[in-house]
C-alpha positions as a printed Julia matrix, in Angstrom:
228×3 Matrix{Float64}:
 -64.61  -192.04  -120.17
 -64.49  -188.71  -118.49
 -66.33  -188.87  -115.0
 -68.25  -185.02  -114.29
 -65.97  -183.05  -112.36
 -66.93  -182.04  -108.89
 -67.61  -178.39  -107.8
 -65.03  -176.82  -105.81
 -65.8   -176.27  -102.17
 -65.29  -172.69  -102.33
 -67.95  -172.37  -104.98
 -70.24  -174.27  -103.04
 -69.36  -172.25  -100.15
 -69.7   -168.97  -101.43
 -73.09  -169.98  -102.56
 -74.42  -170.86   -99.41
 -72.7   -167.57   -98.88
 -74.98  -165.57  -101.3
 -78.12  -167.95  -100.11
 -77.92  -166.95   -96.39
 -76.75  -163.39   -97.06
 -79.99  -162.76   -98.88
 -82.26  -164.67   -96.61
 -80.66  -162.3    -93.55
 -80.89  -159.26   -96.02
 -85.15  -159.75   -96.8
 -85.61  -160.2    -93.1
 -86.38  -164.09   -93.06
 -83.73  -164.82   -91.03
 -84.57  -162.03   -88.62
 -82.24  -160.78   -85.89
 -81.89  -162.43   -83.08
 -82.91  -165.55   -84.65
 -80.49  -168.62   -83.2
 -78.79  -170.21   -86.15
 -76.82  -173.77   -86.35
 -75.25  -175.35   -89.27
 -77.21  -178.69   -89.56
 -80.2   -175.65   -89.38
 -78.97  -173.85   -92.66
 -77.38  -176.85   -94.27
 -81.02  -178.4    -94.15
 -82.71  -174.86   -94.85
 -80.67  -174.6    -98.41
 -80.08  -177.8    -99.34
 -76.52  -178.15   -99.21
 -73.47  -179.83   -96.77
 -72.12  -178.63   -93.83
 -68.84  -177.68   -95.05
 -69.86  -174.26   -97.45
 -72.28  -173.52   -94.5
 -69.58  -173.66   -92.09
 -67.5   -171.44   -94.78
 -70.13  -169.14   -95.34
 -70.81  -168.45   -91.17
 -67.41  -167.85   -91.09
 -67.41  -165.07   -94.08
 -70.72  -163.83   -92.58
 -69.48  -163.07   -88.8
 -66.0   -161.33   -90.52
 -68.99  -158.58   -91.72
 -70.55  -158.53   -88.68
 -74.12  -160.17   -89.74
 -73.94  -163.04   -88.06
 -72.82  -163.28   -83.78
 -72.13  -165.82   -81.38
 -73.71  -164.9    -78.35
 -72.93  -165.91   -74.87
 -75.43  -168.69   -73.79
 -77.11  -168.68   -77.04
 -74.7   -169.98   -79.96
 -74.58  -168.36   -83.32
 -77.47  -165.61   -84.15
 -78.58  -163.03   -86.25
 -77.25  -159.87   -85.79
 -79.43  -157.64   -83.43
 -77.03  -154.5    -83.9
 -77.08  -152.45   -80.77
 -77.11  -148.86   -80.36
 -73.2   -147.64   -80.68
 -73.35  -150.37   -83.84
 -76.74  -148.0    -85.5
 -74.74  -144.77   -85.01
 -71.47  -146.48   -86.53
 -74.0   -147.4    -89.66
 -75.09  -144.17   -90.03
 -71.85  -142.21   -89.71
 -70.72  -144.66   -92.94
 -73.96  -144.22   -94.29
 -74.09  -140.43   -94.61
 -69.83  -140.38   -95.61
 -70.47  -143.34   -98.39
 -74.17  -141.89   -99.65
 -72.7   -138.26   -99.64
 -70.04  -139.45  -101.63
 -72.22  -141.37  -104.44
 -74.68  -138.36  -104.67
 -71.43  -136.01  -105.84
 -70.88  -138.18  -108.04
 -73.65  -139.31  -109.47
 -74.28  -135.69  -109.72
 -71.08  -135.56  -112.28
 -71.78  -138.49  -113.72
 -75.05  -140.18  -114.09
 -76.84  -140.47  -117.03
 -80.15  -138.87  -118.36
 -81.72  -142.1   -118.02
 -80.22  -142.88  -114.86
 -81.82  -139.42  -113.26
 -85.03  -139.9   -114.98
 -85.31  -143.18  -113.22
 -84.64  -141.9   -109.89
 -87.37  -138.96  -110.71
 -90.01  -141.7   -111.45
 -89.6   -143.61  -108.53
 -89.44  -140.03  -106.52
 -92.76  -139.88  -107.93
 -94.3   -142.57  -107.42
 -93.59  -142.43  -103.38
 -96.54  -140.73  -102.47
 -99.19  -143.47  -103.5
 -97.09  -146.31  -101.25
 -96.51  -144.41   -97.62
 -99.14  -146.64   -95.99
 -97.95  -149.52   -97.76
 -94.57  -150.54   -96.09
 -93.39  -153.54   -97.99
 -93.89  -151.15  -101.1
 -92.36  -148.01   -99.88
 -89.25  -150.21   -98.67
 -89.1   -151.94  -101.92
 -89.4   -148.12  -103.88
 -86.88  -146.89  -101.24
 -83.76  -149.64  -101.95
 -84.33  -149.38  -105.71
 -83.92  -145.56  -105.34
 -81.12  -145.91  -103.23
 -79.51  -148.89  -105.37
 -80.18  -146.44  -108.64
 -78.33  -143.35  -106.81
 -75.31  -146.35  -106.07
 -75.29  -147.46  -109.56
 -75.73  -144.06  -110.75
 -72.32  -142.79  -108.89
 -70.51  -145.01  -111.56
 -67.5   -146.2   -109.07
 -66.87  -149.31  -108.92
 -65.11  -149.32  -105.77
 -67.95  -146.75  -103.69
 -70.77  -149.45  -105.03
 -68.8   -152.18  -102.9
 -68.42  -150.41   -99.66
 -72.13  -149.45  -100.33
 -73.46  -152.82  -101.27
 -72.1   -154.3    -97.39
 -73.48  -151.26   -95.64
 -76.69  -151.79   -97.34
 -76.45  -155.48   -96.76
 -75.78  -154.4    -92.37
 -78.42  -152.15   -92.68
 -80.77  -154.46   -93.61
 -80.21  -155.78   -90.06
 -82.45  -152.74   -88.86
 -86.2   -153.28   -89.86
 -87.69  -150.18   -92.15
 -89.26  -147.01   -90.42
 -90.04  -145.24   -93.18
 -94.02  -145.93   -92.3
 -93.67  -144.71   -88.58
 -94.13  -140.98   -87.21
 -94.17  -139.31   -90.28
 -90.9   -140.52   -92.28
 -92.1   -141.31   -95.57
 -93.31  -137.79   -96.13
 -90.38  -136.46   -94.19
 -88.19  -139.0    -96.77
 -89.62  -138.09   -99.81
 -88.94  -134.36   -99.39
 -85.17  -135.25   -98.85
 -85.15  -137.49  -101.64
 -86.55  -134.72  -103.98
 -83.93  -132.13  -102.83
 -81.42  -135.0   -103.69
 -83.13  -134.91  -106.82
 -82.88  -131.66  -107.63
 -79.31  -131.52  -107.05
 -78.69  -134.3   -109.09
 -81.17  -132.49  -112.5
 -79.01  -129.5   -111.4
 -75.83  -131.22  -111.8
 -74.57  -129.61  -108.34
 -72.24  -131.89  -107.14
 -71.93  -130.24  -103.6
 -75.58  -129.76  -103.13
 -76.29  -133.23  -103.56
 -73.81  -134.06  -101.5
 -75.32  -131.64   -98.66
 -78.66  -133.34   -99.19
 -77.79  -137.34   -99.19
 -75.77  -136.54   -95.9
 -78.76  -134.09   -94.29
 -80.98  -137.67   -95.58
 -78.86  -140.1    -93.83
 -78.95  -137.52   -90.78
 -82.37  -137.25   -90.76
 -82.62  -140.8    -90.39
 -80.36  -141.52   -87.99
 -82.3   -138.73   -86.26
 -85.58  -141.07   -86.54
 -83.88  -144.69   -85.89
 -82.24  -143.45   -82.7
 -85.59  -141.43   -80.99
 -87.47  -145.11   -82.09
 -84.25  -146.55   -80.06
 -85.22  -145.09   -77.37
 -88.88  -145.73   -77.57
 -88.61  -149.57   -77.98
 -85.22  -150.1    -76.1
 -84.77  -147.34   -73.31
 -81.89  -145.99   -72.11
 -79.31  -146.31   -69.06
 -80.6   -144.68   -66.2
 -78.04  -141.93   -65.68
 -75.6   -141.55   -62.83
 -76.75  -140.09   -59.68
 -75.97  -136.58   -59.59
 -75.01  -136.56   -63.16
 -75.66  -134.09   -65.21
Protein backbone atom coordinates (compact mmCIF):
# COMPACT_ATOMS: atom_id res chain seq x y z
CA UNK A 1 0.00 0.00 0.00
CA UNK A 2 1.54 3.26 -0.99
CA UNK A 3 0.36 6.12 1.46
CA UNK A 4 0.02 9.82 -0.82
CA UNK A 5 3.14 11.56 -0.46
CA UNK A 6 3.18 14.86 1.30
CA UNK A 7 3.98 18.22 -0.43
CA UNK A 8 7.24 19.64 0.28
CA UNK A 9 7.32 22.68 2.49
CA UNK A 10 9.00 24.75 0.03
CA UNK A 11 6.21 24.17 -2.44
CA UNK A 12 3.76 25.04 -0.01
CA UNK A 13 5.75 27.95 0.85
CA UNK A 14 6.35 29.39 -2.33
CA UNK A 15 2.68 29.21 -2.87
CA UNK A 16 1.68 31.19 -0.13
CA UNK A 17 4.48 33.09 -1.74
CA UNK A 18 2.66 33.63 -5.13
CA UNK A 19 -0.86 33.98 -3.03
CA UNK A 20 0.28 37.03 -0.95
CA UNK A 21 2.47 38.50 -3.69
CA UNK A 22 -0.60 38.90 -5.82
CA UNK A 23 -2.98 39.96 -3.14
CA UNK A 24 -0.17 42.96 -2.30
CA UNK A 25 0.25 43.41 -6.18
CA UNK A 26 -3.99 44.12 -6.92
CA UNK A 27 -3.95 46.43 -3.97
CA UNK A 28 -6.00 44.18 -1.42
CA UNK A 29 -3.46 44.07 0.87
CA UNK A 30 -2.87 47.81 0.67
CA UNK A 31 0.16 49.59 2.10
CA UNK A 32 0.38 50.23 5.31
CA UNK A 33 -1.89 47.51 6.13
CA UNK A 34 -0.47 45.57 9.54
CA UNK A 35 0.06 41.96 8.64
CA UNK A 36 0.63 38.77 11.11
CA UNK A 37 1.05 35.23 10.21
CA UNK A 38 -1.96 33.55 12.01
CA UNK A 39 -3.65 36.76 9.75
CA UNK A 40 -2.44 35.33 6.28
CA UNK A 41 -2.26 31.72 7.31
CA UNK A 42 -6.15 32.11 8.00
CA UNK A 43 -6.60 34.59 4.92
CA UNK A 44 -5.22 31.67 2.37
CA UNK A 45 -5.94 28.73 3.91
CA UNK A 46 -2.74 27.29 4.66
CA UNK A 47 -0.09 26.69 7.92
CA UNK A 48 2.06 28.93 9.44
CA UNK A 49 5.21 27.56 8.29
CA UNK A 50 5.04 28.59 4.13
CA UNK A 51 3.56 31.91 5.50
CA UNK A 52 6.40 32.42 7.68
CA UNK A 53 8.64 31.35 4.47
CA UNK A 54 6.91 33.45 2.21
CA UNK A 55 7.21 36.90 4.71
CA UNK A 56 10.57 36.11 4.77
CA UNK A 57 11.03 35.97 0.72
CA UNK A 58 8.64 38.98 0.60
CA UNK A 59 10.68 41.52 3.01
CA UNK A 60 14.21 40.26 0.99
CA UNK A 61 12.20 42.37 -2.08
CA UNK A 62 11.27 44.98 -0.08
CA UNK A 63 7.23 44.50 -0.17
CA UNK A 64 6.69 43.66 3.01
CA UNK A 65 8.35 45.91 6.44
CA UNK A 66 8.52 45.57 9.97
CA UNK A 67 7.88 48.75 11.40
CA UNK A 68 8.83 50.09 14.71
CA UNK A 69 5.74 49.89 17.08
CA UNK A 70 3.66 48.36 14.49
CA UNK A 71 4.95 44.71 13.50
CA UNK A 72 5.06 43.51 9.97
CA UNK A 73 3.20 45.82 7.18
CA UNK A 74 2.71 46.53 3.78
CA UNK A 75 5.10 48.44 2.16
CA UNK A 76 4.25 52.25 2.13
CA UNK A 77 7.46 53.14 -0.03
CA UNK A 78 8.64 56.56 0.88
CA UNK A 79 9.92 59.21 -1.23
CA UNK A 80 13.90 58.38 -1.82
CA UNK A 81 12.30 54.55 -2.32
CA UNK A 82 9.70 56.25 -5.53
CA UNK A 83 12.75 57.97 -7.10
CA UNK A 84 14.93 54.66 -6.68
CA UNK A 85 11.75 52.90 -8.66
CA UNK A 86 11.80 55.18 -11.22
CA UNK A 87 15.51 55.51 -11.92
CA UNK A 88 15.18 51.35 -12.52
CA UNK A 89 12.11 51.93 -14.18
CA UNK A 90 13.24 54.25 -16.96
CA UNK A 91 17.03 52.08 -17.23
CA UNK A 92 14.96 48.53 -17.36
CA UNK A 93 11.83 50.00 -19.69
CA UNK A 94 14.44 51.86 -21.94
CA UNK A 95 16.16 48.79 -22.29
CA UNK A 96 13.01 46.47 -23.32
CA UNK A 97 11.74 49.19 -25.79
CA UNK A 98 15.36 48.79 -27.85
CA UNK A 99 14.75 45.71 -27.94
CA UNK A 100 11.56 45.03 -28.55
CA UNK A 101 12.19 47.48 -31.24
CA UNK A 102 14.76 44.70 -32.83
CA UNK A 103 12.87 42.08 -32.00
CA UNK A 104 9.20 41.92 -31.52
CA UNK A 105 6.96 40.43 -33.69
CA UNK A 106 4.23 41.81 -36.12
CA UNK A 107 1.73 40.48 -33.90
CA UNK A 108 3.37 41.52 -30.88
CA UNK A 109 3.35 45.42 -32.22
CA UNK A 110 -0.08 45.14 -33.53
CA UNK A 111 -1.16 44.25 -30.08
CA UNK A 112 0.45 47.04 -28.42
CA UNK A 113 -1.20 49.43 -31.32
CA UNK A 114 -4.71 48.10 -30.33
CA UNK A 115 -4.50 48.62 -26.86
CA UNK A 116 -2.79 52.24 -27.76
CA UNK A 117 -6.04 52.61 -29.29
CA UNK A 118 -8.30 51.74 -27.29
CA UNK A 119 -6.92 54.24 -24.35
CA UNK A 120 -8.92 57.03 -25.17
CA UNK A 121 -12.48 55.52 -24.39
CA UNK A 122 -11.14 54.37 -20.60
CA UNK A 123 -9.35 57.80 -19.14
CA UNK A 124 -12.27 58.37 -16.76
CA UNK A 125 -12.46 54.87 -15.99
CA UNK A 126 -9.41 54.07 -13.68
CA UNK A 127 -9.66 50.42 -12.93
CA UNK A 128 -9.82 50.12 -16.86
CA UNK A 129 -7.13 52.43 -17.90
CA UNK A 130 -4.81 50.66 -15.16
CA UNK A 131 -5.80 47.32 -16.37
CA UNK A 132 -5.09 48.64 -20.41
CA UNK A 133 -1.90 50.28 -19.00
CA UNK A 134 -0.09 46.87 -17.31
CA UNK A 135 -1.14 44.77 -20.31
CA UNK A 136 0.60 47.37 -22.55
CA UNK A 137 3.43 47.52 -20.43
CA UNK A 138 3.53 43.57 -19.82
CA UNK A 139 3.22 43.26 -23.93
CA UNK A 140 6.29 45.83 -24.45
CA UNK A 141 8.17 43.24 -21.54
CA UNK A 142 7.23 40.20 -23.35
CA UNK A 143 7.80 41.82 -26.55
CA UNK A 144 11.69 42.64 -25.64
CA UNK A 145 12.16 38.76 -25.90
CA UNK A 146 14.94 38.53 -22.92
CA UNK A 147 14.49 36.35 -20.65
CA UNK A 148 16.63 37.78 -18.13
CA UNK A 149 15.23 41.88 -18.66
CA UNK A 150 11.48 40.24 -18.16
CA UNK A 151 12.71 39.13 -14.54
CA UNK A 152 14.21 42.30 -13.31
CA UNK A 153 11.00 43.84 -14.88
CA UNK A 154 8.46 41.48 -13.47
CA UNK A 155 9.85 42.58 -9.47
CA UNK A 156 9.91 46.23 -10.39
CA UNK A 157 6.48 45.93 -11.66
CA UNK A 158 5.53 43.80 -8.73
CA UNK A 159 7.25 47.16 -6.16
CA UNK A 160 5.53 49.40 -8.20
CA UNK A 161 2.42 48.11 -7.62
CA UNK A 162 3.06 49.38 -4.06
CA UNK A 163 2.24 52.99 -5.49
CA UNK A 164 -1.58 53.34 -6.30
CA UNK A 165 -2.27 54.41 -10.22
CA UNK A 166 -2.34 58.21 -11.27
CA UNK A 167 -2.92 57.84 -14.57
CA UNK A 168 -6.68 59.41 -13.93
CA UNK A 169 -5.32 62.54 -11.98
CA UNK A 170 -4.24 66.07 -13.53
CA UNK A 171 -4.20 65.15 -16.90
CA UNK A 172 -1.93 61.85 -17.17
CA UNK A 173 -3.87 59.59 -19.19
CA UNK A 174 -3.87 61.98 -22.11
CA UNK A 175 -0.38 63.07 -21.23
CA UNK A 176 0.35 58.89 -21.16
CA UNK A 177 -1.17 58.01 -24.17
CA UNK A 178 0.81 60.49 -26.28
CA UNK A 179 4.08 58.89 -24.85
CA UNK A 180 2.86 55.57 -25.38
CA UNK A 181 2.13 56.36 -29.12
CA UNK A 182 5.63 57.87 -29.71
CA UNK A 183 6.83 54.50 -28.12
CA UNK A 184 4.76 53.12 -30.67
CA UNK A 185 5.97 54.63 -33.42
CA UNK A 186 9.41 53.81 -32.67
CA UNK A 187 8.69 50.41 -32.22
CA UNK A 188 6.45 50.25 -36.23
CA UNK A 189 9.66 52.16 -37.18
CA UNK A 190 11.95 49.61 -35.94
CA UNK A 191 14.24 52.49 -34.33
CA UNK A 192 15.81 50.94 -31.65
CA UNK A 193 17.25 54.24 -30.13
CA UNK A 194 14.12 56.19 -30.53
CA UNK A 195 12.20 53.89 -28.60
CA UNK A 196 14.55 53.80 -26.25
CA UNK A 197 14.46 57.81 -25.97
CA UNK A 198 10.70 57.56 -25.61
CA UNK A 199 10.12 54.61 -22.82
CA UNK A 200 12.81 56.57 -20.72
CA UNK A 201 11.16 60.34 -21.53
CA UNK A 202 7.67 57.94 -20.33
CA UNK A 203 9.07 56.72 -17.18
CA UNK A 204 10.39 60.47 -16.68
CA UNK A 205 7.32 61.90 -17.25
CA UNK A 206 5.94 59.90 -14.62
CA UNK A 207 8.17 60.19 -12.12
CA UNK A 208 7.63 63.86 -12.95
CA UNK A 209 3.75 63.34 -11.97
CA UNK A 210 4.18 60.76 -8.87
CA UNK A 211 6.65 63.09 -7.17
CA UNK A 212 4.54 66.76 -7.66
CA UNK A 213 1.35 64.30 -6.23
CA UNK A 214 4.17 63.52 -3.40
CA UNK A 215 4.21 66.61 -2.52
CA UNK A 216 0.58 67.39 -2.66
CA UNK A 217 -0.56 64.50 -0.36
CA UNK A 218 2.70 64.15 1.77
CA UNK A 219 4.54 67.64 2.02
CA UNK A 220 7.86 68.28 2.34
CA UNK A 221 10.65 69.14 5.08
CA UNK A 222 10.49 72.57 5.94
CA UNK A 223 13.88 73.79 4.78
CA UNK A 224 16.75 75.03 6.90
CA UNK A 225 16.71 78.49 8.10
CA UNK A 226 18.66 80.58 5.90
CA UNK A 227 18.95 77.89 3.38
CA UNK A 228 18.86 78.39 0.15
Amino acid sequence: MHLPTREPSRDRGQEAYARIRAAIRDGTLAPGLRLTETDLAARFGVSRTPVRQAIARLESEGLLTHEARRGLTVTRPDHAQVVELYVMREVLEGAAARLAAQHASATEIGAMAELVASEPACFNDARALAETNQRLHGLLYLAAHNRYLLRSLEQLGATMALLPTLLTVGGRAAQAHAEHQAILAALQARNGEAAEAAARAHAQAAQRHRLAWLVRTVGVPYAAPGGV
